[in-house]
MIMINU-115342 format. One record per residue (C-alpha): residue number from 1; x, z, y. Coordinates in steps of 0.5 Angstrom, whole numbers. Last residue first. Layout:
{NUM {X Z Y}}
...
END
This chain:
{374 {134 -28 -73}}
{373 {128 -31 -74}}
{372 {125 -24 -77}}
{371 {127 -21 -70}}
{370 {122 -26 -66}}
{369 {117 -26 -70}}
{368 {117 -18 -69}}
{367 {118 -19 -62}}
{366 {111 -25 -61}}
{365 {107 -18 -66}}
{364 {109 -13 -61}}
{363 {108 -17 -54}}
{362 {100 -19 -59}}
{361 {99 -12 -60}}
{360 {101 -9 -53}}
{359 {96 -15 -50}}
{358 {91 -12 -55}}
{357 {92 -6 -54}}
{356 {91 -7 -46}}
{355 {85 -10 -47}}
{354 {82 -5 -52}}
{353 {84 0 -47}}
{352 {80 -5 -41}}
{351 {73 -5 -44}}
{350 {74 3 -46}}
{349 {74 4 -39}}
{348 {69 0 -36}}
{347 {64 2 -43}}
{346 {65 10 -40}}
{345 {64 7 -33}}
{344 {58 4 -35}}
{343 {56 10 -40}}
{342 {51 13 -35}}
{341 {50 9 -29}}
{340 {52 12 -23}}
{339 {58 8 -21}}
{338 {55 3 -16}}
{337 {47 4 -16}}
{336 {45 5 -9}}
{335 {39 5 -8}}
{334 {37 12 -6}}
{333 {30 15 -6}}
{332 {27 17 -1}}
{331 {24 25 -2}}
{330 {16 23 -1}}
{329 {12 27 4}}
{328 {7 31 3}}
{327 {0 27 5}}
{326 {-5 28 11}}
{325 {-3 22 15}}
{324 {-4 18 8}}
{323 {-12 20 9}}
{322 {-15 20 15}}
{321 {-13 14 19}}
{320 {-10 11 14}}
{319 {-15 12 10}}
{318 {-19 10 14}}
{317 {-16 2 15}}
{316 {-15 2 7}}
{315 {-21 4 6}}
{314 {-24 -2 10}}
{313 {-20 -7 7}}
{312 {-21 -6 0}}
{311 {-28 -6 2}}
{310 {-28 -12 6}}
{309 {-24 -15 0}}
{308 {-28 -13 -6}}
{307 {-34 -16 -1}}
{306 {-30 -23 -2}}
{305 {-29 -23 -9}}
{304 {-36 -22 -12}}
{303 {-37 -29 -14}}
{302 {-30 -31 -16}}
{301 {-30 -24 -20}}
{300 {-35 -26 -24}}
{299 {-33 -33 -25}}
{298 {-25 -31 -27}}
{297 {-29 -25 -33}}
{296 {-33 -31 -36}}
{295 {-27 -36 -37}}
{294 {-23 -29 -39}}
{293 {-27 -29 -46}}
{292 {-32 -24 -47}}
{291 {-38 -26 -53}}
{290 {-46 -25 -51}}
{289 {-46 -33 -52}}
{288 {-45 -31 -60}}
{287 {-51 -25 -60}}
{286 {-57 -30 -60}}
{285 {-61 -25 -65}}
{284 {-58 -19 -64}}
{283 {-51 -15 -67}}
{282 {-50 -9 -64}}
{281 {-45 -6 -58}}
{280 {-43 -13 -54}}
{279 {-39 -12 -48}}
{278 {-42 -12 -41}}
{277 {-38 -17 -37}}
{276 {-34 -18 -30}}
{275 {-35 -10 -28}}
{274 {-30 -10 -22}}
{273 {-25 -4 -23}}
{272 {-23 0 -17}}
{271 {-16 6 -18}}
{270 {-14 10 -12}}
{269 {-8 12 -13}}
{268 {-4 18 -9}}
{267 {4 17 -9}}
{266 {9 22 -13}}
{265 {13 18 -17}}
{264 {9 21 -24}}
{263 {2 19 -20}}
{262 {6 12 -19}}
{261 {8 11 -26}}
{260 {1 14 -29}}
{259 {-3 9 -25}}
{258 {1 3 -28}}
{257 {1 5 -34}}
{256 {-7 6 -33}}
{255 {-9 -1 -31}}
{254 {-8 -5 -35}}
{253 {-12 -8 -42}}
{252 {-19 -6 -39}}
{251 {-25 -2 -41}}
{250 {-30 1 -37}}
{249 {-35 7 -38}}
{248 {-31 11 -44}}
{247 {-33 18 -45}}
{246 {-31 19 -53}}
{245 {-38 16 -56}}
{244 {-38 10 -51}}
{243 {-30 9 -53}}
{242 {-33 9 -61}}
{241 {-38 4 -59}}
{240 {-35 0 -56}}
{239 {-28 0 -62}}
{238 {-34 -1 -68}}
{237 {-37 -7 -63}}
{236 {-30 -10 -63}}
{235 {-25 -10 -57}}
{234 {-23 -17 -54}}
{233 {-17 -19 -56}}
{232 {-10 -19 -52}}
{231 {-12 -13 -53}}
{230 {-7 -6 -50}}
{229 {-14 -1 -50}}
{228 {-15 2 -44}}
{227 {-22 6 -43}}
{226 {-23 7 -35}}
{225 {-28 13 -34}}
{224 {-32 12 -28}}
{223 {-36 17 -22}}
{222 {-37 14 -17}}
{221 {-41 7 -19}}
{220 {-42 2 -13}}
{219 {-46 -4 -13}}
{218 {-52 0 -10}}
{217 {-47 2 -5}}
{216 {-45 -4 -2}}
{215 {-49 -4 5}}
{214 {-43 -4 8}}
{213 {-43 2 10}}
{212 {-45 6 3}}
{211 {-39 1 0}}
{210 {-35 4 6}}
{209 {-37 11 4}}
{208 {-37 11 -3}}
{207 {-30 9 -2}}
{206 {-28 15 2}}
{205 {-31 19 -3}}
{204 {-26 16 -8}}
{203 {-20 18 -4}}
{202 {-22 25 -3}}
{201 {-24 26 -10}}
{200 {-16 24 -12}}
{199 {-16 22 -19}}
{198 {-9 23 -22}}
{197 {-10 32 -21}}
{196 {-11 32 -30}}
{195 {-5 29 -31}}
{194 {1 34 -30}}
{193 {7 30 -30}}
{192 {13 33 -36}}
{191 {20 30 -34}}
{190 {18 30 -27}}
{189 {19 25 -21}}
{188 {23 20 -18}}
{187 {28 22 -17}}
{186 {29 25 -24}}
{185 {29 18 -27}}
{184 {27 21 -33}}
{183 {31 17 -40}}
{182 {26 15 -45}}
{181 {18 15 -46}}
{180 {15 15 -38}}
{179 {12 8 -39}}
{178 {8 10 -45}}
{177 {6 6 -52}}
{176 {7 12 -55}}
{175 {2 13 -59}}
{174 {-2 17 -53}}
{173 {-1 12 -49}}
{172 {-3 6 -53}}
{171 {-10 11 -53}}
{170 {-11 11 -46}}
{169 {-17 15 -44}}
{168 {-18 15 -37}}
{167 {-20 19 -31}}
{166 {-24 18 -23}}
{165 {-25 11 -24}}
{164 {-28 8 -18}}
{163 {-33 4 -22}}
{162 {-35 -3 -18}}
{161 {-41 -8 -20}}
{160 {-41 -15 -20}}
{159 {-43 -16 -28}}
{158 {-48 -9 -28}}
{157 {-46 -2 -30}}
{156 {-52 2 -32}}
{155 {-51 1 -41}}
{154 {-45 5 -40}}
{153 {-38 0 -43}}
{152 {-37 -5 -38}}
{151 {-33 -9 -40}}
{150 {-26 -10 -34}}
{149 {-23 -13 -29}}
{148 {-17 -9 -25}}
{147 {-15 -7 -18}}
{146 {-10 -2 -16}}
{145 {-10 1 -10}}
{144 {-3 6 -9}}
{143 {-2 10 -3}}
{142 {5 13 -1}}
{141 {10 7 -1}}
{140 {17 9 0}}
{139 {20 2 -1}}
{138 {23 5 -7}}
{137 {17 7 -9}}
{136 {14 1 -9}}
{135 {18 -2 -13}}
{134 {16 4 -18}}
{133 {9 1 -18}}
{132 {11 -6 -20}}
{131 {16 -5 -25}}
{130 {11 -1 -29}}
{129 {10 -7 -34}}
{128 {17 -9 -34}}
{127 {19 -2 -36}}
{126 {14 -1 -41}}
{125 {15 -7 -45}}
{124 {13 -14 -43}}
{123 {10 -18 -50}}
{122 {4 -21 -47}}
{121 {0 -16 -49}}
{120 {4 -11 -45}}
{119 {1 -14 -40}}
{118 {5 -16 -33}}
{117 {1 -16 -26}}
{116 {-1 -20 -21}}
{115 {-1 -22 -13}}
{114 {2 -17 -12}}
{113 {0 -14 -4}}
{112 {5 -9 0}}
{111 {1 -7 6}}
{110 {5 -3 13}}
{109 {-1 0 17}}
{108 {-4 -3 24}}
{107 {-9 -5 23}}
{106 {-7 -9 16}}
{105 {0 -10 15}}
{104 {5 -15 12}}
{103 {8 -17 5}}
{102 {6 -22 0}}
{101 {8 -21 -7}}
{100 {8 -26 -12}}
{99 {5 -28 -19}}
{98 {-2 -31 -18}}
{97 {-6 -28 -24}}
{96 {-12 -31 -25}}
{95 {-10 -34 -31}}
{94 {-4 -30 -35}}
{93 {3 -31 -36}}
{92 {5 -28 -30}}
{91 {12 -32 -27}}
{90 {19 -31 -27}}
{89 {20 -24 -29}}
{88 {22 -19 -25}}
{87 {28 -17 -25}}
{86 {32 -20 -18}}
{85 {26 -22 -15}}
{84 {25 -29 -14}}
{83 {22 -31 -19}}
{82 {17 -26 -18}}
{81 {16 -30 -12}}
{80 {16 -27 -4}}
{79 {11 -28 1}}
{78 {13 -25 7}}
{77 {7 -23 13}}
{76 {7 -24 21}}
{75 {1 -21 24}}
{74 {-4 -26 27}}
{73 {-7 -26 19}}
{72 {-8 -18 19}}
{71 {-7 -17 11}}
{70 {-13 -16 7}}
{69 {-12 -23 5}}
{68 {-8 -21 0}}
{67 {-14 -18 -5}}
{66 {-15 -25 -5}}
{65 {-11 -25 -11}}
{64 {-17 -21 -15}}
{63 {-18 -27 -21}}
{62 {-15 -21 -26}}
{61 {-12 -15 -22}}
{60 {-8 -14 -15}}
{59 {-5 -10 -14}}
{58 {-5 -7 -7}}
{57 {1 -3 -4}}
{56 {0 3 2}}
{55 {6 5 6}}
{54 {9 -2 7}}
{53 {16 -3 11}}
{52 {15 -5 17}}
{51 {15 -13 19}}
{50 {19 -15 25}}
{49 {22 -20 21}}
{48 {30 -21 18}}
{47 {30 -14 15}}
{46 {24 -16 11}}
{45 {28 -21 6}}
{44 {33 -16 4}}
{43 {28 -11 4}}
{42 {24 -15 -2}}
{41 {33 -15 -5}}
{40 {33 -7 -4}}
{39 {27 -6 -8}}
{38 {28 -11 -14}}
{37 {35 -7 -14}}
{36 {32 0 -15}}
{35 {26 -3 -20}}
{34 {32 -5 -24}}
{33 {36 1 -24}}
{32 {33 6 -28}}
{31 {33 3 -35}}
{30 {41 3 -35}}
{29 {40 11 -33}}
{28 {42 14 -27}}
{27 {47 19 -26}}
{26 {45 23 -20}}
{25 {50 22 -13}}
{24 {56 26 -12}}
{23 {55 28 -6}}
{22 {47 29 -6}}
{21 {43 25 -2}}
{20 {42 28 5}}
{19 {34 29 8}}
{18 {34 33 15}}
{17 {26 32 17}}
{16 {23 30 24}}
{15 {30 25 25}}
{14 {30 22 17}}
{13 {38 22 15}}
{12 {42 16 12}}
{11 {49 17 8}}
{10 {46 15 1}}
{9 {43 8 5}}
{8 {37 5 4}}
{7 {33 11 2}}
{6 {32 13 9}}
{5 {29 8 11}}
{4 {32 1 13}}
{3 {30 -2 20}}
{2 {25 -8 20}}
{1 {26 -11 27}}
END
């Protein structure tokens, strides 16, 4: 039976540490209850199974789906629609990107895998983008693994080889097209995250000795620098050439809001790109059949997908082995969402004064009809 955590319930402890939710609550913010509600509701389906709640989530990039088979098979797992999940959105409007997530273990260790991930290019604001990961804060997630396909920018990154990036530039962040803007839900981390600790170089030297293990490390590229652009369109050779010049190894349309949330939240992120293109510098004879599209980014990662899961599910397994046992502790973060939004009670207050304002008005209108009669 999965049993609820402590952030289930506001008056729970935790036996090896003390943790009491302050009475009263914290106000929250309207934005911050969305992900608190898609993570009661995911629990909800648990509760029923013998699943743990996950300590390690996976999102899947383009054409990485298969990332879920990660999970043991002689284990039990729950699949769940994004449909189904109170705000999220009905489906992911991208091909490769299957619009679930599936929840099960892998040795031993509580996985949550989603199948795909919401694009600010397809009109998502900030918030939605994010949803994912602040999910898995809820469900008390510790480790984050994000996957994504991306161009390779530096002249020796291959079609089929991986970046394990360890910074990002992110100019839409820098403009203000970022995650953090707004309220700060406080419990889940700062107001101001420092950035320059996101990449952990423990997890990305435990890659690089999976991949060496499993005689992937030719493939591999420890030291990347991921470029985040917000597309839909494919950068132009002025925009290639300015990313290499600023440091860019890799660029891709994702990936860095989400990494940004989990780091603010408190979980450890690693982040895996599989090079599915080299874009295009200058203009050369025969240069039209150079071009990116996202037909070409699904056929390479078609064939590079099963190493990408014997790699994933390797670093995982020694992760948990070596790594998350190793990790702070997370403070649990309450569910509950009854009167601690700000404004609610205010508006709830105000809904009824004009309501009884109302009702006195028309009492005083029918008597003074009644009056001019007589």
């Amino acid at each position: 039976m999965c049993q609820p955590p402590p952030m289930l319930s506001c008056h729970s402890s935790v036996d090896e540490e003390q943790i009491q939710f302050r009475d009263p609550l914290p106000s929250l913010d309207a934005s911050h209850v969305p992900y608190r509600r898609a993570a009661a509701y995911v629990i909800s389906q648990l509760e029923a199974t013998s699943i743990e709640l996950p300590r390690v989530g996976i999102v899947c990039g383009s054409g990485l789906s298969s990332l879920s088979k990660t999970l043991d098979t002689t284990s039990a797992q729950v699949t769940i629609p994004y449909g189904d999940i109170p705000g999220f959105p009905a489906s992911c409007g991208v091909a490769g990107h299957a619009g679930e997530l599936v929840v099960g273990t892998l040795h031993g260790i509580g996985c949550i895998c989603f199948r795909g991930r919401f694009h600010s290019y397809e009109g998502h604001d900030m918030n939605t983008v994010v949803l994912p990961v602040k999910v898995m804060r809820c469900l008390g997630v510790r480790l984050v693994v994000v996957t994504n396909a991306a161009g390779g920018l530096k002249g020796e990154y291959n079609v089929g080889d991986v970046a394990v990036i360890r910074d990002h530039i992110a100019l839409p962040l820098m403009a203000g097209k970022n995650p953090l803007v707004g309220k700060n839900d406080d419990e889940l981390g700062p107001r101001f995250p420092p950035t320059s600790n996101l990449y952990d170089s423990k997890l990305q030297d435990i890659v690089v000795r999976v991949a060496e293990d499993l005689d992937f490390g030719k493939h591999l590229h420890k030291d990347g620098t991921y470029a985040f652009v917000s597309g839909p369109q494919y950068e132009s050779k002025s925009e290639c050439n300015m990313l290499r010049m600023l440091g860019a190894d890799a660029v891709g349309m994702s990936t860095v809001p989400e990494i940004l949330a989990a780091h603010h939240s408190g979980m450890a992120v690693l982040c895996l790109s599989l090079i599915t293109n080299k874009v295009v510098y200058f203009d050369e004879p025969g240069d039209d059949a150079a071009h990116a599209n996202h037909d070409e980014v699904l056929e390479a990662v078609k064939g590079r997908g099963e190493q990408i899961v014997l790699l994933v599910k390797e670093v995982v397994r020694r992760c948990g082995e070596d790594y998350i046992p190793g990790l702070e502790h997370l403070r649990p973060i309450c569910l509950e969402t009854k009167g601690r939004v700000l404004g609610s009670d205010r508006k709830s207050r105000s809904m009824k004064t004009a309501a009884l304002y109302g009702v006195i008005f028309a009492a005083g209108a029918f008597v003074g009809m009644k009056m001019s009669r007589n």
